[in-house]
MOPAC internal coordinates of N, CA, C and O (Angstrom, degrees):
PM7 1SCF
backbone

  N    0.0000 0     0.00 0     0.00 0    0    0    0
  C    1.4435 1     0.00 0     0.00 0    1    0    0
  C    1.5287 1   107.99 1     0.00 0    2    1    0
  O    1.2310 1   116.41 1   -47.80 1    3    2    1
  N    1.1802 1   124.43 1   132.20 1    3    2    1
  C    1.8413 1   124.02 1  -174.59 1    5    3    2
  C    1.5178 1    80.23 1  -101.86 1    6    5    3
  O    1.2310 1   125.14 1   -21.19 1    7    6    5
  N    1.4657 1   107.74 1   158.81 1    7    6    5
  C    1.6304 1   133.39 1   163.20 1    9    7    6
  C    1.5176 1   103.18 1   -32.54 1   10    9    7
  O    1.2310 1   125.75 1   115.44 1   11   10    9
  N    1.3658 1   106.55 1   -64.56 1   11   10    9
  C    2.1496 1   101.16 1  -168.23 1   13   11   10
  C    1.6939 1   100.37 1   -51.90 1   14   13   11
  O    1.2310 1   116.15 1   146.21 1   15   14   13
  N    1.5332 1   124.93 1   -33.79 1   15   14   13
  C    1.2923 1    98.51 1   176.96 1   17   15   14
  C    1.5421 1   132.41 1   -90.38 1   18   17   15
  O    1.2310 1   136.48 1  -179.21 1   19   18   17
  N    1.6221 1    85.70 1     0.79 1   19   18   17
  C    1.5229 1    86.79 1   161.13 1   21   19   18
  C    1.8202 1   130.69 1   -89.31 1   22   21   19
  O    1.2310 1   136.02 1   156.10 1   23   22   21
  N    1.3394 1    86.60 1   -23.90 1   23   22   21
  C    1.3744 1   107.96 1   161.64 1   25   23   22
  C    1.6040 1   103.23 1   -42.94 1   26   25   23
  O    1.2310 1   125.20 1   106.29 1   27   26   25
  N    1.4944 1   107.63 1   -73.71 1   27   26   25
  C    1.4648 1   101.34 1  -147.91 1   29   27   26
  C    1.6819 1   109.73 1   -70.64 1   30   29   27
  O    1.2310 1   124.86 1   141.77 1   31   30   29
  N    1.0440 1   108.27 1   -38.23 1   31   30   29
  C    1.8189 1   123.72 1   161.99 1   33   31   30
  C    1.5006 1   103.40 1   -24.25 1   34   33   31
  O    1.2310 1   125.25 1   103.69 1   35   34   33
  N    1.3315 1   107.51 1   -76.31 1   35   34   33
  C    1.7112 1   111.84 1  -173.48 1   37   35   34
  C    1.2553 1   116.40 1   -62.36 1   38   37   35
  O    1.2310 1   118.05 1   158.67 1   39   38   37
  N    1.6219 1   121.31 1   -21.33 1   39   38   37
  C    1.5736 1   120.36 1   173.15 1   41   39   38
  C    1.3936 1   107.43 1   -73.94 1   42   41   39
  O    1.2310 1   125.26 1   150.24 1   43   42   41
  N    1.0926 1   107.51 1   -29.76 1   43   42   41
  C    1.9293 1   104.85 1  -169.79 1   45   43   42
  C    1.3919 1   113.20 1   -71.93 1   46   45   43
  O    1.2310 1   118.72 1   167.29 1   47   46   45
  N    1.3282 1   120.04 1   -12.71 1   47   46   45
  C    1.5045 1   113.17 1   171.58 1   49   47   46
  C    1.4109 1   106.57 1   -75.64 1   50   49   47
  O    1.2310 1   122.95 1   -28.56 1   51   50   49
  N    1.2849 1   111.95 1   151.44 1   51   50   49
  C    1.2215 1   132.26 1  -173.32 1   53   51   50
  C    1.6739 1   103.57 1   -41.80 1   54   53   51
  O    1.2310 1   119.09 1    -7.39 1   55   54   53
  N    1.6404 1   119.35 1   172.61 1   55   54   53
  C    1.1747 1   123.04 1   170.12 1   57   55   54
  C    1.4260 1   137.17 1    16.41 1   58   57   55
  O    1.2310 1   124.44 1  -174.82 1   59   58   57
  N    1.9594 1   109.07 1     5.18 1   59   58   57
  C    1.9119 1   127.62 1  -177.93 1   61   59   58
  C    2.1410 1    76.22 1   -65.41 1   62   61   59
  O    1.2310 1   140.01 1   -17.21 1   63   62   61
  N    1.8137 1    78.78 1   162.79 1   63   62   61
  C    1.3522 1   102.31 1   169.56 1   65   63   62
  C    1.3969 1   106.03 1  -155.05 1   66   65   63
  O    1.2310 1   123.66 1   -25.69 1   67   66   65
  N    1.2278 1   110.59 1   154.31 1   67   66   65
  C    1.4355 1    98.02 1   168.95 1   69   67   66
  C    1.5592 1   107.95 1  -122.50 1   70   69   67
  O    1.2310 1   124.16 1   -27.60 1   71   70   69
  N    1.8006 1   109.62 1   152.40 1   71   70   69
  C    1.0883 1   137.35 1  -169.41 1   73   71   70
  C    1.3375 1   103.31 1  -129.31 1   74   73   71
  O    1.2310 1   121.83 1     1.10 1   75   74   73
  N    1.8523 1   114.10 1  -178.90 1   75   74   73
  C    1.2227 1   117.40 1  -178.08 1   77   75   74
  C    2.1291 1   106.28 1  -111.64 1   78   77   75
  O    1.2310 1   114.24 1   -41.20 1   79   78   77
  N    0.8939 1   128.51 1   138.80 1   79   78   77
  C    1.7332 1   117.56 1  -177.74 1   81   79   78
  C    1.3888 1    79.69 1  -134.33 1   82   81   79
  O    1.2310 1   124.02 1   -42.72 1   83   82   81
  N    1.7928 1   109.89 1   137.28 1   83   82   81
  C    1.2701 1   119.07 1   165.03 1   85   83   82
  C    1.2012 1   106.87 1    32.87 1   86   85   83
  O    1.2310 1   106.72 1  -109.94 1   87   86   85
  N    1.5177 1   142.31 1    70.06 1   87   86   85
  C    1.3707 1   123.15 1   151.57 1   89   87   86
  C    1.7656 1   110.92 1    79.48 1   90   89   87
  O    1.2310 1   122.81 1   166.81 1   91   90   89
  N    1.1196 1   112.22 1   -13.19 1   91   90   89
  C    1.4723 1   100.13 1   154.74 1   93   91   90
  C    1.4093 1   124.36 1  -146.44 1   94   93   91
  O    1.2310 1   122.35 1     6.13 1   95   94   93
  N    1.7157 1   113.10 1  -173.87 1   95   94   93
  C    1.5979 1   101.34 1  -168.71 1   97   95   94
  C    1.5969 1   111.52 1   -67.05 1   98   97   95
  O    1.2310 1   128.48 1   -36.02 1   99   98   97
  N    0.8630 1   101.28 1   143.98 1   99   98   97
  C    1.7385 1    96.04 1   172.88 1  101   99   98
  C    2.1579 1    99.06 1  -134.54 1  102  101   99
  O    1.2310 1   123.49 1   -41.82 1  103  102  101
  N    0.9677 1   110.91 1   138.18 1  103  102  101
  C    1.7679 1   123.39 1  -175.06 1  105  103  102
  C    1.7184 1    92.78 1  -114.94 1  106  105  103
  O    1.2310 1   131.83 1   -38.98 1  107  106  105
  N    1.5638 1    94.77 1   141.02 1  107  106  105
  C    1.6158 1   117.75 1  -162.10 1  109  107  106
  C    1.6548 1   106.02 1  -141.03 1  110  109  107
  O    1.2310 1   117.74 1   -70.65 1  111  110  109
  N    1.0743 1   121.90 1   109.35 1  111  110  109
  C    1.6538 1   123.12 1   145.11 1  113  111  110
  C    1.4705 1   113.34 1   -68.90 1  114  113  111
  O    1.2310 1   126.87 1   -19.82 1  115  114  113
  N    1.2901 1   104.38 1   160.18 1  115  114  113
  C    1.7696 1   115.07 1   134.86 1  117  115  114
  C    1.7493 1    84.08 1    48.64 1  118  117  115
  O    1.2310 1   113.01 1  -149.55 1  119  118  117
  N    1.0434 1   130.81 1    30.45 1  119  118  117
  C    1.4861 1   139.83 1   173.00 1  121  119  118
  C    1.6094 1   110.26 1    56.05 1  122  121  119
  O    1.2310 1   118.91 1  -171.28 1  123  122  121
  N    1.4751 1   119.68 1     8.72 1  123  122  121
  C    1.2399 1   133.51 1   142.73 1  125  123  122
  C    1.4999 1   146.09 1   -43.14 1  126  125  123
  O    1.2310 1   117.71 1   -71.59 1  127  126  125
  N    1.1803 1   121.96 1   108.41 1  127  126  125
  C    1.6809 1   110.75 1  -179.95 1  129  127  126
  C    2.1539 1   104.70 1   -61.59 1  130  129  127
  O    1.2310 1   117.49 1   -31.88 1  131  130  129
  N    0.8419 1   122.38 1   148.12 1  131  130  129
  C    1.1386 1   115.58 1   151.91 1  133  131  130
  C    1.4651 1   125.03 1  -165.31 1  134  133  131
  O    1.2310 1   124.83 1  -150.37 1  135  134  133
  N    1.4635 1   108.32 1    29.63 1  135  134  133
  C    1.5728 1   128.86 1   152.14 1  137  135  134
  C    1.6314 1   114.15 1  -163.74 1  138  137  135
  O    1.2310 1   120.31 1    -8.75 1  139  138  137
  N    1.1297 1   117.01 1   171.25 1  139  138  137
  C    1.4523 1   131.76 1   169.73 1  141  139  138
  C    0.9549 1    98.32 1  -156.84 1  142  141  139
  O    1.2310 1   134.09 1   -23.15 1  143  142  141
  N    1.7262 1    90.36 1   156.85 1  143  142  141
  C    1.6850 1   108.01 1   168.50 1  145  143  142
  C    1.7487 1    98.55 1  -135.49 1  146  145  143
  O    1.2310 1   140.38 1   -23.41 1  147  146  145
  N    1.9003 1    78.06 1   156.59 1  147  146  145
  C    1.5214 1    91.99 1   177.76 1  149  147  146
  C    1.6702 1   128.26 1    97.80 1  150  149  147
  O    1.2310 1   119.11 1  -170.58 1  151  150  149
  N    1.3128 1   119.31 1     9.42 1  151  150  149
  C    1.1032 1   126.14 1  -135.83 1  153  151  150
  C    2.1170 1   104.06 1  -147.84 1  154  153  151
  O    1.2310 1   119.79 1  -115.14 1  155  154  153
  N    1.3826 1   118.00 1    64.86 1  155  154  153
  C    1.8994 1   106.17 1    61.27 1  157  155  154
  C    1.6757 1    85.95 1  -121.17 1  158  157  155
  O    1.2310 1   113.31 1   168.50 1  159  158  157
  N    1.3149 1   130.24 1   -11.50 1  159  158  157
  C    1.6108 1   109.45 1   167.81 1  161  159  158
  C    1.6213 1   111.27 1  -136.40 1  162  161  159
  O    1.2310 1   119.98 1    25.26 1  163  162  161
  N    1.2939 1   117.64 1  -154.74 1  163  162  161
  C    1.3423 1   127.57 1  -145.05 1  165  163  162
  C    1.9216 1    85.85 1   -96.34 1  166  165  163
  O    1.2310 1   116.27 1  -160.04 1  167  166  165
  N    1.0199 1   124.69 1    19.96 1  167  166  165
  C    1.7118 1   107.83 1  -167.18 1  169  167  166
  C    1.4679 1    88.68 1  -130.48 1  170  169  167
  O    1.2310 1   114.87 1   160.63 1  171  170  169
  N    1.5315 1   127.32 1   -19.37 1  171  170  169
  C    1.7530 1   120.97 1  -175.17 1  173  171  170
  C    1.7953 1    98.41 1  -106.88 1  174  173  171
  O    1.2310 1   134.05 1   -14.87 1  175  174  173
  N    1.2967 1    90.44 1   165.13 1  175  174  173
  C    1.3912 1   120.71 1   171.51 1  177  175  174
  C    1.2043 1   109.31 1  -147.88 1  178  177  175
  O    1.2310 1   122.90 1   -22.20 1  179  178  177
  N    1.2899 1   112.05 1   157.80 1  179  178  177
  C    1.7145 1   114.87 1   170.67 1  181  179  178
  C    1.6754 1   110.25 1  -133.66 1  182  181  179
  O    1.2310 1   133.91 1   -16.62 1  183  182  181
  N    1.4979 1    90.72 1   163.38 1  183  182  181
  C    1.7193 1    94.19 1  -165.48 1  185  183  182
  C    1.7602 1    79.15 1  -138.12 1  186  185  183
  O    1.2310 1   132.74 1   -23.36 1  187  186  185
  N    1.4615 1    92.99 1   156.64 1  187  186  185
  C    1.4448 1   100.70 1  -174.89 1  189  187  186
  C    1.4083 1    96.53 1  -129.55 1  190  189  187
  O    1.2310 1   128.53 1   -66.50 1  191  190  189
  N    1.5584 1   101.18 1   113.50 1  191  190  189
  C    1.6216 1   110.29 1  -178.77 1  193  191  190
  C    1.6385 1   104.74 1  -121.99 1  194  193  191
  O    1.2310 1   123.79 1    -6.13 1  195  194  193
  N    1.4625 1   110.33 1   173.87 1  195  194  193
  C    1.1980 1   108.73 1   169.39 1  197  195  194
  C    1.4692 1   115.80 1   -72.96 1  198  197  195
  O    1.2310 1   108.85 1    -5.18 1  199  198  197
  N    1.4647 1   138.48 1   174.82 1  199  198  197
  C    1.4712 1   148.42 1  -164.48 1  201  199  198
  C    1.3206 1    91.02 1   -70.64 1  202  201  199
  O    1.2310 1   115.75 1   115.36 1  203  202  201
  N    1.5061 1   125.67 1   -64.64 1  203  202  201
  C    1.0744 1   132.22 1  -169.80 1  205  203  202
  C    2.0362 1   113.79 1   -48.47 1  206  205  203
  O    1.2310 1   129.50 1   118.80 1  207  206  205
  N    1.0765 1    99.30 1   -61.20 1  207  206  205
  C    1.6810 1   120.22 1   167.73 1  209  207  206
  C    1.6306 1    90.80 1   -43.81 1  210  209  207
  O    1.2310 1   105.33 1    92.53 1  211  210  209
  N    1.0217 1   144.78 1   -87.47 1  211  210  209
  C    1.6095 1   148.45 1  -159.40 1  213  211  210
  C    1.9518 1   104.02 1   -59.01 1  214  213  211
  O    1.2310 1   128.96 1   167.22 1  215  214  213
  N    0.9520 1   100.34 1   -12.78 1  215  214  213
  C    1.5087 1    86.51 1  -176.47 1  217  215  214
  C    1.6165 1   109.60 1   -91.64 1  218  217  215
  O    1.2310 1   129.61 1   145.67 1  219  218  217
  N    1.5069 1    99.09 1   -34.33 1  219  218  217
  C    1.8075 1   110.64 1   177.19 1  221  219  218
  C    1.8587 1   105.31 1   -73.44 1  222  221  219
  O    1.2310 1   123.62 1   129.69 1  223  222  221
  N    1.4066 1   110.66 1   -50.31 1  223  222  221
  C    1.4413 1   111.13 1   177.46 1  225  223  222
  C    2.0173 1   102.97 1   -50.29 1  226  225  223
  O    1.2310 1   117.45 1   134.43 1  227  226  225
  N    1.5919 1   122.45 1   -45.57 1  227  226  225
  C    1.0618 1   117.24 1  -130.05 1  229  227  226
  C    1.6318 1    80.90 1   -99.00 1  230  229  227
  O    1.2310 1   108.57 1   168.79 1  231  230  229
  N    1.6029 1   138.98 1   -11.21 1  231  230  229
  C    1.6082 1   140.64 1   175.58 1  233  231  230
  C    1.3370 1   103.59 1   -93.32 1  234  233  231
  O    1.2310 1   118.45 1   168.03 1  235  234  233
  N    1.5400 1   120.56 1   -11.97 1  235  234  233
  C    1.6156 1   120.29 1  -175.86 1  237  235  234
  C    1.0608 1   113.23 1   -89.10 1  238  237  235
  O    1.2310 1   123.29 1   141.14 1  239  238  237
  N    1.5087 1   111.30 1   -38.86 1  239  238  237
  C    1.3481 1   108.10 1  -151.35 1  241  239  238
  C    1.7389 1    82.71 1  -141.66 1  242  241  239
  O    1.2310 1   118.50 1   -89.59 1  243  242  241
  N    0.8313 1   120.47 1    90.41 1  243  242  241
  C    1.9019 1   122.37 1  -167.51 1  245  243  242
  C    1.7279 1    99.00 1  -100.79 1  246  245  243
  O    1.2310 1   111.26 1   160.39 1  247  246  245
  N    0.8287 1   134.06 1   -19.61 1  247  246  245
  C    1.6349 1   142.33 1   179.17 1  249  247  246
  C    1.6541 1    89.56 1   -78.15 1  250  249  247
  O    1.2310 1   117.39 1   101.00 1  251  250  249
  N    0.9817 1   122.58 1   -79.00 1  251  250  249
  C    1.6455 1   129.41 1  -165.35 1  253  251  250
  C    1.8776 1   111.74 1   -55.45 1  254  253  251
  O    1.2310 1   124.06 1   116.16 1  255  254  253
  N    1.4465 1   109.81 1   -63.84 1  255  254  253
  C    1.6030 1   117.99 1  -170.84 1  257  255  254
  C    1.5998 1   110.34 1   -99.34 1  258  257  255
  O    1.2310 1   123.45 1   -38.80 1  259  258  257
  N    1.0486 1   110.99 1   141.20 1  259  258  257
  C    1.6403 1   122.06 1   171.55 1  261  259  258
  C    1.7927 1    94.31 1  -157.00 1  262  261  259
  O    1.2310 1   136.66 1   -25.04 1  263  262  261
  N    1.3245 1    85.34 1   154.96 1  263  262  261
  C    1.7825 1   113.81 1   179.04 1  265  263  262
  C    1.2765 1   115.62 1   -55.52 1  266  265  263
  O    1.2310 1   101.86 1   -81.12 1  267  266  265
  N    1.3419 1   150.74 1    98.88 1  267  266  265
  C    1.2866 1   149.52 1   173.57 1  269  267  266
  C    1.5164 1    99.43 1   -35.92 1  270  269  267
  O    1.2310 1   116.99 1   -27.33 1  271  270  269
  N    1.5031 1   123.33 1   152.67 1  271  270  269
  C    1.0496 1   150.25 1   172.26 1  273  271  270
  C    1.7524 1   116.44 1   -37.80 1  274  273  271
  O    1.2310 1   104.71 1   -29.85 1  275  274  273
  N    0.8147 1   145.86 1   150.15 1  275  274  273
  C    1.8678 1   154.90 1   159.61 1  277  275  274
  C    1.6664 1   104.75 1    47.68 1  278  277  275
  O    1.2310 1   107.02 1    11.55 1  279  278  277
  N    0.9600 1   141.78 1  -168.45 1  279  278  277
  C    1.3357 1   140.90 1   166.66 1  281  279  278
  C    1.3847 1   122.16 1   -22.09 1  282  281  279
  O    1.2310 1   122.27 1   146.85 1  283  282  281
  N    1.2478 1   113.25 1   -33.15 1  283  282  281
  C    1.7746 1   100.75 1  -163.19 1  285  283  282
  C    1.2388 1    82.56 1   -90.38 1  286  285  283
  O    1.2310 1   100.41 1   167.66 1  287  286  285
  N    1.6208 1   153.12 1   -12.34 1  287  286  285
  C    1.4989 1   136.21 1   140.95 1  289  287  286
  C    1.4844 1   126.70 1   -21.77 1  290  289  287
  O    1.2310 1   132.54 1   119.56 1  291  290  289
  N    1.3108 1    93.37 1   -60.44 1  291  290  289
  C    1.7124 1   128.75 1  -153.60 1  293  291  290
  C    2.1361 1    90.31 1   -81.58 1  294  293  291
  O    1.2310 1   123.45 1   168.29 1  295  294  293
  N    1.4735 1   110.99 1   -11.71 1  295  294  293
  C    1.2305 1    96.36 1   175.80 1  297  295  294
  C    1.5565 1   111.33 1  -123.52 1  298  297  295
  O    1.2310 1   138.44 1  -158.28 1  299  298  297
  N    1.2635 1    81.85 1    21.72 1  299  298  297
  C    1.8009 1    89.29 1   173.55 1  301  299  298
  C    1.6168 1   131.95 1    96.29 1  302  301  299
  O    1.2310 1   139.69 1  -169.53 1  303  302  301
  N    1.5597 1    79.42 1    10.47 1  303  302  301
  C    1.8097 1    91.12 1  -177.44 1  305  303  302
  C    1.9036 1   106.52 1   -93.86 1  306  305  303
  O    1.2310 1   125.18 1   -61.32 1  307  306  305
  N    1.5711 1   107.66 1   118.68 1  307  306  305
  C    1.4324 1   105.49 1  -146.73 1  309  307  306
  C    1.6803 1    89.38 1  -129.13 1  310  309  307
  O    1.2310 1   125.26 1   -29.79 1  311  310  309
  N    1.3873 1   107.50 1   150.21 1  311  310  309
  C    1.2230 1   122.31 1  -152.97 1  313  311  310
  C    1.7412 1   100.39 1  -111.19 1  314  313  311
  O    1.2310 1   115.63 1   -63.24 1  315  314  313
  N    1.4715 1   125.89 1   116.76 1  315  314  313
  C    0.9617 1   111.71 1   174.41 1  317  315  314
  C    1.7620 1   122.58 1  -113.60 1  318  317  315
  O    1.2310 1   117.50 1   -35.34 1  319  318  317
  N    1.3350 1   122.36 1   144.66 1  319  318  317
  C    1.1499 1   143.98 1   176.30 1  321  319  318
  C    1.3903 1   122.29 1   -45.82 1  322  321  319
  O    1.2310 1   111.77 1  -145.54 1  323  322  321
  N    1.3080 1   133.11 1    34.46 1  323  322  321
  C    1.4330 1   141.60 1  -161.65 1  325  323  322
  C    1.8598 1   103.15 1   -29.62 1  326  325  323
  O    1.2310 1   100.18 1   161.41 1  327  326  325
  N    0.9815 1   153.49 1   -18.59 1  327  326  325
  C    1.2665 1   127.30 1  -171.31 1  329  327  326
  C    1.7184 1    89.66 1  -102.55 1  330  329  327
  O    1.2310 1   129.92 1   134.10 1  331  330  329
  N    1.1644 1    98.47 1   -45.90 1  331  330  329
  C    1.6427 1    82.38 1  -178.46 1  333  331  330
  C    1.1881 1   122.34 1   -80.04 1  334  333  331
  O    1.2310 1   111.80 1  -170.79 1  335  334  333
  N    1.0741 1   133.05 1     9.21 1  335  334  333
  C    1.6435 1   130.77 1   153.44 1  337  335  334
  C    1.2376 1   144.61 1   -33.42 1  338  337  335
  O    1.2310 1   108.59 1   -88.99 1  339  338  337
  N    0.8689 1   138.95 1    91.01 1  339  338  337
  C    1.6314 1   119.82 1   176.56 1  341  339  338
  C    1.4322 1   125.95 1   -75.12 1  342  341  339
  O    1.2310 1   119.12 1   -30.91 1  343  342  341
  N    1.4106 1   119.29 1   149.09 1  343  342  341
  C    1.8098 1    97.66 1   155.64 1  345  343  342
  C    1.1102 1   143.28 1    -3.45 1  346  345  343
  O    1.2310 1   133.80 1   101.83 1  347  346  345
  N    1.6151 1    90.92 1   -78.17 1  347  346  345
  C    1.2263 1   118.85 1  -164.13 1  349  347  346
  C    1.6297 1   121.49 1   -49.11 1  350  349  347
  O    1.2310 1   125.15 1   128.06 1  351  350  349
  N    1.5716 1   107.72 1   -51.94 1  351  350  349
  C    0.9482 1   122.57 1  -142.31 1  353  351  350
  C    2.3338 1    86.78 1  -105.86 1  354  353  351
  O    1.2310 1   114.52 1  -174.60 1  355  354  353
  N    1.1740 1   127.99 1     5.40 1  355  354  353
  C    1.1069 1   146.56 1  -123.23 1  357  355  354
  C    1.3545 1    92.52 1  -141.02 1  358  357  355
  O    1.2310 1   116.90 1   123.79 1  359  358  357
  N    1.4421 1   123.49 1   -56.21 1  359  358  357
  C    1.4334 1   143.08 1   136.89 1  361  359  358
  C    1.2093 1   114.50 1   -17.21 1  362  361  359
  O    1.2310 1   117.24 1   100.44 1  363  362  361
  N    1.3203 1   122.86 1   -79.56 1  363  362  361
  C    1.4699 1   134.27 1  -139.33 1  365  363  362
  C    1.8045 1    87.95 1   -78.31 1  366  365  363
  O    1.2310 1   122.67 1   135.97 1  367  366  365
  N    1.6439 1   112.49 1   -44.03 1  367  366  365
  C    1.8519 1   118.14 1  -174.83 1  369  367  366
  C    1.4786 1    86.68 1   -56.96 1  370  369  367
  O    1.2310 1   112.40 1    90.71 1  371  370  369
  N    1.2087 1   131.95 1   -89.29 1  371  370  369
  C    1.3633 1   132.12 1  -143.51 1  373  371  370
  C    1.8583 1   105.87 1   -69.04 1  374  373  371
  O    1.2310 1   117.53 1  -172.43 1  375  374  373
  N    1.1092 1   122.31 1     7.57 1  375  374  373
  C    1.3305 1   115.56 1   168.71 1  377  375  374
  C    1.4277 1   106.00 1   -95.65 1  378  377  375
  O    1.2310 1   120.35 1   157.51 1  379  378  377
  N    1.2616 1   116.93 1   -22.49 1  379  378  377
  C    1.6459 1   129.71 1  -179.41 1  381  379  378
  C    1.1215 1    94.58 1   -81.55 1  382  381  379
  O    1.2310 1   108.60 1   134.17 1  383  382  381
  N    0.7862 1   138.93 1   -45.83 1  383  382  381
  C    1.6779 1   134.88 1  -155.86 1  385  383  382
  C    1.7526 1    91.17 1   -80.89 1  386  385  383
  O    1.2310 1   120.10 1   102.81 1  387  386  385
  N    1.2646 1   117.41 1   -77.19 1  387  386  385
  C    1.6489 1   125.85 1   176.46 1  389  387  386
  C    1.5580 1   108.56 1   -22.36 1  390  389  387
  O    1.2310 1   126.23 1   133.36 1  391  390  389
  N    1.5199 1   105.63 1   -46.64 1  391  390  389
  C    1.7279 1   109.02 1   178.30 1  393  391  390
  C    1.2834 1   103.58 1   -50.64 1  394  393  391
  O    1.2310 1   125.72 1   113.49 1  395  394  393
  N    1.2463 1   106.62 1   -66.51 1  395  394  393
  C    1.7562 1   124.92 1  -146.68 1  397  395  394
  C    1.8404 1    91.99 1   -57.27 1  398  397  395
  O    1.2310 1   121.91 1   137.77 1  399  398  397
  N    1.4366 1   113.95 1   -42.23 1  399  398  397
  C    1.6527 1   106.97 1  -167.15 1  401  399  398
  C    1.7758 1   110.02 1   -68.34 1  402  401  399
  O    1.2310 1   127.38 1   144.71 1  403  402  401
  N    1.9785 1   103.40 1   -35.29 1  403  402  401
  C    1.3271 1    99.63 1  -161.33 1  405  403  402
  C    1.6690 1    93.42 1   -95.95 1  406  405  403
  O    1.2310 1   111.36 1  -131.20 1  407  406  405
  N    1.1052 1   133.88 1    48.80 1  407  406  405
  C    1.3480 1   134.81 1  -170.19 1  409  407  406
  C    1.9677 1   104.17 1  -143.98 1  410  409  407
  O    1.2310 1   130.61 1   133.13 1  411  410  409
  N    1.5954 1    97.14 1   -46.87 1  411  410  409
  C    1.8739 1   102.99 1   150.00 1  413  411  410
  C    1.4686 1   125.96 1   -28.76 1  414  413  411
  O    1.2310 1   117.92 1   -28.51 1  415  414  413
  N    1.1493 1   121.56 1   151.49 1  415  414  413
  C    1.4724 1   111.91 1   147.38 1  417  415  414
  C    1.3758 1   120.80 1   -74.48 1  418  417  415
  O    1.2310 1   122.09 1   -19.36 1  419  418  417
  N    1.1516 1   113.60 1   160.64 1  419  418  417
  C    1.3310 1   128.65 1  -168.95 1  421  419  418
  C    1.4300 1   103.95 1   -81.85 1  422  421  419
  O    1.2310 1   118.28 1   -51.77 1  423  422  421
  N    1.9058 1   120.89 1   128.23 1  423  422  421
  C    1.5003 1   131.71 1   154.56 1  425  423  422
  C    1.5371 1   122.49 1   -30.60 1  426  425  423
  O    1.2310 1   122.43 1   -64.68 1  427  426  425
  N    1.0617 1   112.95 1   115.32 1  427  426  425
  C    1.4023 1   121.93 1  -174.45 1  429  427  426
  C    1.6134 1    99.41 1   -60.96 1  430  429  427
  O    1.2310 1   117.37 1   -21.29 1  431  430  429
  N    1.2396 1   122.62 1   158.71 1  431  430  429
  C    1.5380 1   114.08 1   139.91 1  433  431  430
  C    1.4080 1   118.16 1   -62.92 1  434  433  431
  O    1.2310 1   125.60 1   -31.87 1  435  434  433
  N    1.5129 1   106.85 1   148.13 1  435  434  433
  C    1.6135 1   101.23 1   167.51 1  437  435  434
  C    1.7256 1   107.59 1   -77.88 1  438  437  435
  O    1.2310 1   112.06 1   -25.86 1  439  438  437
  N    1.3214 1   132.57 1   154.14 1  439  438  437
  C    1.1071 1   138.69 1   179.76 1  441  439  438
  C    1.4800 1   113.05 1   -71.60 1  442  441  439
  O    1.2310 1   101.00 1   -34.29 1  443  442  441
  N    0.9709 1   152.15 1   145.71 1  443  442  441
  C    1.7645 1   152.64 1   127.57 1  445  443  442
  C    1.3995 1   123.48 1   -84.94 1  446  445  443
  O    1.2310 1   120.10 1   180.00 1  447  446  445

């Protein structure tokens, strides 16, 4: 899977948008992050699932998903392998992830 098709995958869910986080794209529901691309280069993306969600993605499909780095690993923010990706299986992460954000409550504004 190259970035543009991950791009377009994560746009097609309902109400995703994309924004910029630190220097790269990052896509948001429900005013939620719950993927990026690009990040630490042009071949990963990350999907932000629950622990449980990342442990089944990350024994299934062990070539494609592994645990992002320090805590945001350990909370389910999981790093995927863009060339070795498939659809299929590419689908099922970023529909979990899309759930989990538009199923949250919604980010407050910060006050001024």
């Amino acid at each position: 899977m190259t970035a543009e098709q991950f791009r377009r995958l994560v746009l097609s869910f309902a109400d995703s948008e994309e924004h910029t986080h630190h220097g790269h794209p990052d896509f948001r529901v429900n005013g939620r992050i719950f993927s990026t691309l690009g990040f630490p280069n042009e071949t990963r993306a990350m999907v932000k699932l629950t622990p449980e969600q990342q442990a089944d993605f990350v024994h299934d499909y062990p070539e494609v998903f592994s645990p992002a780095a320090g805590a945001w690993g350990r909370q389910g923010s999981t790093s995927v392998a863009l060339p070795k990706a498939r659809k299929v299986e590419m689908s099922r992460a970023v529909e979990a992830a899309w759930r989990n954000a538009l199923e949250a409550p919604p980010r407050r504004k910060p006050r001024r």
